[in-house]
C-alpha positions as CSV (number, residue, x, y, z in Angstrom):
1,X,42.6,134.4,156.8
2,X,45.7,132.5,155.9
3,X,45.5,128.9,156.6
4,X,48.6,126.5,157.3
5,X,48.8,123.8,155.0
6,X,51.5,122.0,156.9
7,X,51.2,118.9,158.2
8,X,50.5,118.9,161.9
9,X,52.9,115.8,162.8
10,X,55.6,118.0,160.7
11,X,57.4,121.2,162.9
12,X,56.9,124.1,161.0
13,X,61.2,125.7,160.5
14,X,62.2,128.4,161.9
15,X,63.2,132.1,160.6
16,X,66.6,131.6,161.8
17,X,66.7,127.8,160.4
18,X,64.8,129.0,156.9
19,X,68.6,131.3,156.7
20,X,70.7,128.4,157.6
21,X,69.2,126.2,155.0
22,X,68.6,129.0,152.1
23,X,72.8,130.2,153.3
24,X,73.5,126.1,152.9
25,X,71.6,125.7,149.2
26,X,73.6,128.8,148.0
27,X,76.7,127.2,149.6
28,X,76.3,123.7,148.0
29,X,74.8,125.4,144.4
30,X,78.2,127.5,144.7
31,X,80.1,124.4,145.0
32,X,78.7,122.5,142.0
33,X,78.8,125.5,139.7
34,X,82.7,126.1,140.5
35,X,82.6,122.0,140.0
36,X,80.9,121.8,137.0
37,X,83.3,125.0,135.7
38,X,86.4,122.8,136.5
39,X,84.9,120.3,134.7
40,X,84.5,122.5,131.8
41,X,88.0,123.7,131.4
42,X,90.3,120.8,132.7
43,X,93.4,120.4,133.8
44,X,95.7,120.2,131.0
45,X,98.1,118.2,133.0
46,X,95.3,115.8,133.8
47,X,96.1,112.2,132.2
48,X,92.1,111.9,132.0
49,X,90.4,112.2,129.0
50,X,87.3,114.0,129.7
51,X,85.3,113.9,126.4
52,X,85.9,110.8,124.5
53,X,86.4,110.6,120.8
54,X,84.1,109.2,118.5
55,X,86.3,106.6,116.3
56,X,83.5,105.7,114.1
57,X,83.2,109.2,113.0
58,X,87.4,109.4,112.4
59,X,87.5,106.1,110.6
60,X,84.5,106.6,108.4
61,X,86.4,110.0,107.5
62,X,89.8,108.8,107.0
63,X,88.3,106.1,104.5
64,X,86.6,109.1,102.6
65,X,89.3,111.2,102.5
66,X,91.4,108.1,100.7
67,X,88.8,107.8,98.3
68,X,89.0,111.5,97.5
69,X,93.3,111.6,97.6
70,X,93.1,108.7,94.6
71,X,90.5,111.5,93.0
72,X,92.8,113.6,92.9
73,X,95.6,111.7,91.4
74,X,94.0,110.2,88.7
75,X,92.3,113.8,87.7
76,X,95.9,115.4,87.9
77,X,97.6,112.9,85.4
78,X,94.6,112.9,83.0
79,X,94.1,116.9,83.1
80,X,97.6,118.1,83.3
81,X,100.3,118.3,80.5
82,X,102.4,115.0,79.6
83,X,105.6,117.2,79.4
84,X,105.8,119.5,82.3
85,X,109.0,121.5,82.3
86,X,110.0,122.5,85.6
87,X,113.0,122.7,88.0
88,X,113.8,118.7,88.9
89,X,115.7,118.3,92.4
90,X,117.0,115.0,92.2
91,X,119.0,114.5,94.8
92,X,123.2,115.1,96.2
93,X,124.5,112.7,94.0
94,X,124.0,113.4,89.9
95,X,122.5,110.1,88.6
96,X,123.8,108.6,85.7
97,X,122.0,107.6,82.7
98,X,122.5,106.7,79.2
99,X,121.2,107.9,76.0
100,X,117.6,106.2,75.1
101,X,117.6,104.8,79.0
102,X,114.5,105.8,81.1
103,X,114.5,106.1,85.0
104,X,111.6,106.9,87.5
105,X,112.5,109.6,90.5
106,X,110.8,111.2,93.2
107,X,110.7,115.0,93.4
108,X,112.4,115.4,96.4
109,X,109.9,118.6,97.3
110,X,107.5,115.8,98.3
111,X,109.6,114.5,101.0
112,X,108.5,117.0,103.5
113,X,104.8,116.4,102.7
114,X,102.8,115.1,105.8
115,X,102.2,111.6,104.9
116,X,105.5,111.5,102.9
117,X,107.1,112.3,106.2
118,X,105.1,109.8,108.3
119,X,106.0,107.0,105.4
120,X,109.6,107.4,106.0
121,X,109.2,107.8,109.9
122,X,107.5,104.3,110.2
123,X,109.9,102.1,107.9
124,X,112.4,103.8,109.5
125,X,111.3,103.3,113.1
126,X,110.9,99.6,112.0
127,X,114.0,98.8,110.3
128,X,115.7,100.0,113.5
129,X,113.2,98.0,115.8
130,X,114.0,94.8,114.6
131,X,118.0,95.6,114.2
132,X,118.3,96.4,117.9
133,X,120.0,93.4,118.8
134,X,122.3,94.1,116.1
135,X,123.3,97.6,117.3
136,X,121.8,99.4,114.3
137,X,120.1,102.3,114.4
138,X,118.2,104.1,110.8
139,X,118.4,107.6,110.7
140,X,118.2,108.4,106.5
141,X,117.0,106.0,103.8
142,X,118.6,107.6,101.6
143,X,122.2,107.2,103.1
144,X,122.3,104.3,105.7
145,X,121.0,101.6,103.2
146,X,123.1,102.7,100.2
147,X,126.2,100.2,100.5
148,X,123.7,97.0,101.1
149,X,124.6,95.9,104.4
150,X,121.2,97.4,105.7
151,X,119.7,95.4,103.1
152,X,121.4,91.9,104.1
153,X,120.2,92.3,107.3
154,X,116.8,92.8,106.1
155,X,116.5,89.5,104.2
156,X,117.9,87.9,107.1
157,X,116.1,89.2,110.0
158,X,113.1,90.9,108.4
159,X,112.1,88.2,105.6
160,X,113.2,85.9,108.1
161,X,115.6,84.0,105.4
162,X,119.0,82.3,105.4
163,X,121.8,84.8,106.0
164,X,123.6,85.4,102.5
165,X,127.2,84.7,101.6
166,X,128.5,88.1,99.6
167,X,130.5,87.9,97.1
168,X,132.7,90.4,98.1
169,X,132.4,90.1,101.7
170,X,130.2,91.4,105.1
171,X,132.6,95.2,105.0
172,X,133.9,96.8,101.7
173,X,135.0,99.8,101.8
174,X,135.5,100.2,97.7
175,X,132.3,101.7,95.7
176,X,132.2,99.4,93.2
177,X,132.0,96.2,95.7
178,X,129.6,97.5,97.5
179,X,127.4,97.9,94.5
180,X,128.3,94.4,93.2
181,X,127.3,93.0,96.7
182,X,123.7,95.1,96.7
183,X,123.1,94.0,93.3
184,X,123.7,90.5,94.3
185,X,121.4,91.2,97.8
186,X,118.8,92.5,95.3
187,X,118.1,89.7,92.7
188,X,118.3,87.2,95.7
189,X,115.7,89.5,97.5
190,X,113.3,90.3,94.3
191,X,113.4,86.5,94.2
192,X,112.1,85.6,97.6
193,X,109.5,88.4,96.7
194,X,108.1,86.2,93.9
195,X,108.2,89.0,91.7
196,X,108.3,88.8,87.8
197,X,110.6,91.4,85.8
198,X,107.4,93.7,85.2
199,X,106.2,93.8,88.9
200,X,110.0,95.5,89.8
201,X,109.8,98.6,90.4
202,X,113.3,99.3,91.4
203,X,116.8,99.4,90.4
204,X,119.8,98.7,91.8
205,X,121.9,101.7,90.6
206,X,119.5,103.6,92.0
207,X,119.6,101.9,95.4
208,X,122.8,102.7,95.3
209,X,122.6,106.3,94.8
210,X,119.9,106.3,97.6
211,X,117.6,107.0,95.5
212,X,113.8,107.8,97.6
213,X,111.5,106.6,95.1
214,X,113.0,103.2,94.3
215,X,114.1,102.8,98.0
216,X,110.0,103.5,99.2
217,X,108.8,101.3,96.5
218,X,111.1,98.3,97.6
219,X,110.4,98.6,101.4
220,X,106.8,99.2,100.6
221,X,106.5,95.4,98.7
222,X,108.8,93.8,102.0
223,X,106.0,94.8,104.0
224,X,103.8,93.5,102.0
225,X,105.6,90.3,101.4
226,X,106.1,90.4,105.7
227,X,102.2,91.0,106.6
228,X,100.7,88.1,103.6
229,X,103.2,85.9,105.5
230,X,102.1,86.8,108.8
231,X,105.9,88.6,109.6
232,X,105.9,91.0,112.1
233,X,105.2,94.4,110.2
234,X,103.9,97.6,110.9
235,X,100.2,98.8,108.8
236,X,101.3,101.2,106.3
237,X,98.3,104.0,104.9
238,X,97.1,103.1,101.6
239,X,96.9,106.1,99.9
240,X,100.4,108.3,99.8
241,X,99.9,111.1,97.0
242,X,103.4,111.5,95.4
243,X,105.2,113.3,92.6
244,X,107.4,111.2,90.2
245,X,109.7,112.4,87.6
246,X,110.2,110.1,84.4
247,X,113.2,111.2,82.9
248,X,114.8,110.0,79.3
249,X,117.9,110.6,78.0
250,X,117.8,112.0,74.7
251,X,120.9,112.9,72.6
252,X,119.7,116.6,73.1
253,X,119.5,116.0,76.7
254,X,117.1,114.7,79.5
255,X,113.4,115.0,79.0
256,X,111.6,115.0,82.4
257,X,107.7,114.4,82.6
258,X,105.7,114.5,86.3
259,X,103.3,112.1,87.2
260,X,101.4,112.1,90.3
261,X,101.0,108.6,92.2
262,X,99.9,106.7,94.6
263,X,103.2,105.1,95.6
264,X,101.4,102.3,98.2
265,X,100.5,101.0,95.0
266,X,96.6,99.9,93.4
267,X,95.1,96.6,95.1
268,X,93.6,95.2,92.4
269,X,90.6,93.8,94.8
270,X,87.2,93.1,93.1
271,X,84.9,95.4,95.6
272,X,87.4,97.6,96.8
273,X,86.7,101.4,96.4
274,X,88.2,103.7,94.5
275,X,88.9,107.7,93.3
276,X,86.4,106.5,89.8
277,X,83.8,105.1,92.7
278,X,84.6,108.7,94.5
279,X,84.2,110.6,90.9
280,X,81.2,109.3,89.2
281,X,79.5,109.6,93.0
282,X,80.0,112.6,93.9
283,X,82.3,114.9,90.9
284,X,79.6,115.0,87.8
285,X,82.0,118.2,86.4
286,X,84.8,116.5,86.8
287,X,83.5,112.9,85.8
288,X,83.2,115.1,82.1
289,X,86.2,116.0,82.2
290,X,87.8,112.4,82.6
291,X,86.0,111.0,79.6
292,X,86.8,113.7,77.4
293,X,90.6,113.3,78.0
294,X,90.3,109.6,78.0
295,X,88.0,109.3,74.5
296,X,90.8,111.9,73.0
297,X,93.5,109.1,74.4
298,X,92.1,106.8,73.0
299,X,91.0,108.0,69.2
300,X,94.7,109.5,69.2
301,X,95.7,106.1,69.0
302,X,93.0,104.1,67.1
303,X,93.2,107.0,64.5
304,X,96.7,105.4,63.3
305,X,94.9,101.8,62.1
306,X,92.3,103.8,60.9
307,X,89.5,103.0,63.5
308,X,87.5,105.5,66.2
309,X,85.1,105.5,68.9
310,X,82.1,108.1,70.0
311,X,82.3,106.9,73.0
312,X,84.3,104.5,75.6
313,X,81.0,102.3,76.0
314,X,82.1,101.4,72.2
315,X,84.9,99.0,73.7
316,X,82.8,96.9,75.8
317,X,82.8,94.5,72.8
318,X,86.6,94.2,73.3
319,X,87.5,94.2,69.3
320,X,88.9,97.5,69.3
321,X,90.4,97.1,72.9
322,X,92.5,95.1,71.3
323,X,93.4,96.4,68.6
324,X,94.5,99.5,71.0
325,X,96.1,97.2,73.4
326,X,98.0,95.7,70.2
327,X,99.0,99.2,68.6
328,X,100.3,100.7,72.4
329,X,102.6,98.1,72.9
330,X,103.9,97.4,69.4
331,X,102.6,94.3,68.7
332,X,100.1,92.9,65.7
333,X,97.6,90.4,66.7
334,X,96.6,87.6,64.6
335,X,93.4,88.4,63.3
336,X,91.9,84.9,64.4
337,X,93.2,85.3,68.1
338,X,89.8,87.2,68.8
339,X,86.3,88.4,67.1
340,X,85.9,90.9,65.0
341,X,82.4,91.6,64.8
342,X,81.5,89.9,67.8
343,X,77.8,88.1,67.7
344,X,77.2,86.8,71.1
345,X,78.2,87.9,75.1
346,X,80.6,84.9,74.8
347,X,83.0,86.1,72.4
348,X,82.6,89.6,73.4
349,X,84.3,88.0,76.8
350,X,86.4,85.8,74.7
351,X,87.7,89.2,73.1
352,X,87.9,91.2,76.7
353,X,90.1,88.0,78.0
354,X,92.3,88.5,75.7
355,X,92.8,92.0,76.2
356,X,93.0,91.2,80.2
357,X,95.8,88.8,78.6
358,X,97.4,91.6,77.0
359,X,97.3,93.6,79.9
360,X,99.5,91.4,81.9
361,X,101.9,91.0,79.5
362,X,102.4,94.8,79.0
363,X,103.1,94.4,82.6
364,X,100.2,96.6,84.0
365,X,98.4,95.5,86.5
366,X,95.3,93.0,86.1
367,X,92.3,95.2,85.9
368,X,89.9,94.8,89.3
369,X,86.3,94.2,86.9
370,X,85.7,91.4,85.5
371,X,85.3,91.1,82.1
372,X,82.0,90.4,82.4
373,X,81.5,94.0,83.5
374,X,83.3,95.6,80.2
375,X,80.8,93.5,78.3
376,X,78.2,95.2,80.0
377,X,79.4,98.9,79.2
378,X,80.3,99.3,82.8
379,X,81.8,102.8,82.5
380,X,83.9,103.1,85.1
381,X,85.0,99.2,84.1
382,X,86.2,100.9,80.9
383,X,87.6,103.7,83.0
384,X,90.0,101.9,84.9
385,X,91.6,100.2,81.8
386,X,92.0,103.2,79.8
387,X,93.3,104.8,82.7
388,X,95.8,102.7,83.3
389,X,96.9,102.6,79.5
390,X,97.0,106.3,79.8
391,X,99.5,106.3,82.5
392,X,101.9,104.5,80.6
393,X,101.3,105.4,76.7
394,X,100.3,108.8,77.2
């Protein structure tokens, strides 16, 4: 016999009320199914951002993927060939340069690359910012900023310093004045900077021509300047993978090698990552690689005083570091400048701070290890400094 369990203060529903509730449960189930399908696929016209982004995630990428771009620019120069002979765009204008004279351009093929692109987008959307009141608008590096005006203004309103008196006057029309009044603009501005002859990157002829690479590199160190003394800048990336031609004139002709660089330039901070903290990490293969190019580099070289190595760790004494230092750039160093057979930790670091010496005076910048670390065979110490002589005696 069935027995009711219901409760007897409790009315026991109907058949025709059971259908009204079961028709209403279907109804409201209906209704947050189609609900939670709308929610599913929005509206793309909807301003609301539905599933919010996980910036941790993005950052933490981004500073990965910088790590790995600076990889991949120091494994290009050290694996590829020092003379690369290939079709060299250098611009509308031919450039002109003298027999024995060296210049630095940028393979215009890496202007349309993405972060090229987004360099040149944000000095250019700043420039015009801050020139507003003045009626100027930036539309092409290359062209608007050739005859110097652009350039006065940016002293004046950028570096926030007293308006300049040109030698030839606010509007010239002739070629020639023009480039006498940028020139003058230049040394006044490279100046300001507090820059020494080594740490200029650009010249004016090349301004002048409008010139991408010289133009970037200038901007680039006005930034800098502009955020160090807290002027209004924008943040630029730090990592801008870029393709530079070094040309020579040679009575034969022009030679043109490539180089691949970071044109944001290396921070020489102590703790700061970088593509040899990405490649001894996580690129064993390519870590090989490196050293083999680099110990070649550098027994090329020792091989002409008659000295070698078997391995980089063999410099963490600094005697034949600077004797390579002293052979690169053409010098001879007194024999009782440093030690030759170096006894103790303290003249091994009396020899390394010499070659740290040495380093700044060749005008390359001041390595980020201290020495203490070369006198501890820290490999990728070593790295860093035989990388960088690489770059510019290879």
């Amino acid at each position: 016999m069935y027995e009711n369990k219901t409760s007897p203060s409790t009315p026991t529903p109907s058949i025709g009320s059971l259908t009204s509730l079961t028709s209403s449960k279907n109804t409201m189930m209906s209704s947050k199914t189609s609900s939670m399908t709308s929610l599913a696929q929005p509206n793309p016209l909807s301003p609301r951002v539905l599933t919010p982004q996980k910036k941790e995630k993005k950052f933490a990428w981004l500073t990965r993927s910088e790590e790995e771009e600076e990889l991949d620019i120091l494994t290009e120069n050290i694996l590829m060939e020092s003379t690369v002979e290939h079709r060299v765009e250098l611009g509308e204008d031919d450039i002109n340069i003298q027999v024995g004279e060296k210049q630095e351009h940028l393979d215009l093929r890496c202007i349309n690359d993405p972060g090229v692109s987004e360099l040149i987008k944000i000095l250019i959307n700043w420039i015009s910012a801050e020139f507003s009141d003045q009626r100027v608008q930036i539309t092409d590096l290359g062209k608007d900023l050739r005859d110097g005006q652009v350039y006065a203004l940016i002293y004046e309103k950028i570096l926030g310093l007293k308006k300049l008196d040109l030698p030839w006057g606010e509007y010239v029309q002739s070629r020639e004045r023009q480039e006498k009044n940028l020139e003058f603009i230049i040394e006044n501005m490279n100046r300001e900077l507090g820059l020494t002859d080594v740490q200029i990157k650009w010249k004016t002829s090349l301004l002048s021509c409008g010139e991408m690479l010289n133009i970037l590199r200038l901007l680039i160190k006005i930034n800098r300047f502009c955020h160090t003394n807290n002027r209004p800048a924008p943040e630029l990336p730090r990592v801008i993978k870029v393709n530079i031609l070094k040309l020579k004139k040679l009575e034969t002709g022009v030679r043109c090698e490539r180089r691949v660089e970071n044109i944001m330039g290396q921070e020489s901070e102590i703790g700061k990552r970088d593509g040899f903290d990405t490649l001894f990490d996580h690129f064993p293969d390519k870590l090989f690689q490196v050293q083999s190019s680099l110990l070649t580099f550098v027994n090329r070289h020792l091989a002409s005083v008659g000295l070698g190595v078997g391995s980089l760790q063999e410099l963490a004494d600094g005697y034949k570091l600077c004797i390579l230092l002293g052979y690169l750039q053409g010098f001879f160093i007194p024999l009782y400048e440093f030690h030759q057979k170096p006894a103790t930790k303290d003249e091994m670091i009396e020899n390394v701070e010499l070659a740290y010496r040495l380093i700044k005076e060749g005008g390359l910048p001041t390595p980020m290890n201290r020495p203490g670390e070369v006198v501890q065979a820290d490999l990728k110490a070593i790295f860093r400094i035989i990388y960088s002589l690489f770059l510019k005696y290879k």
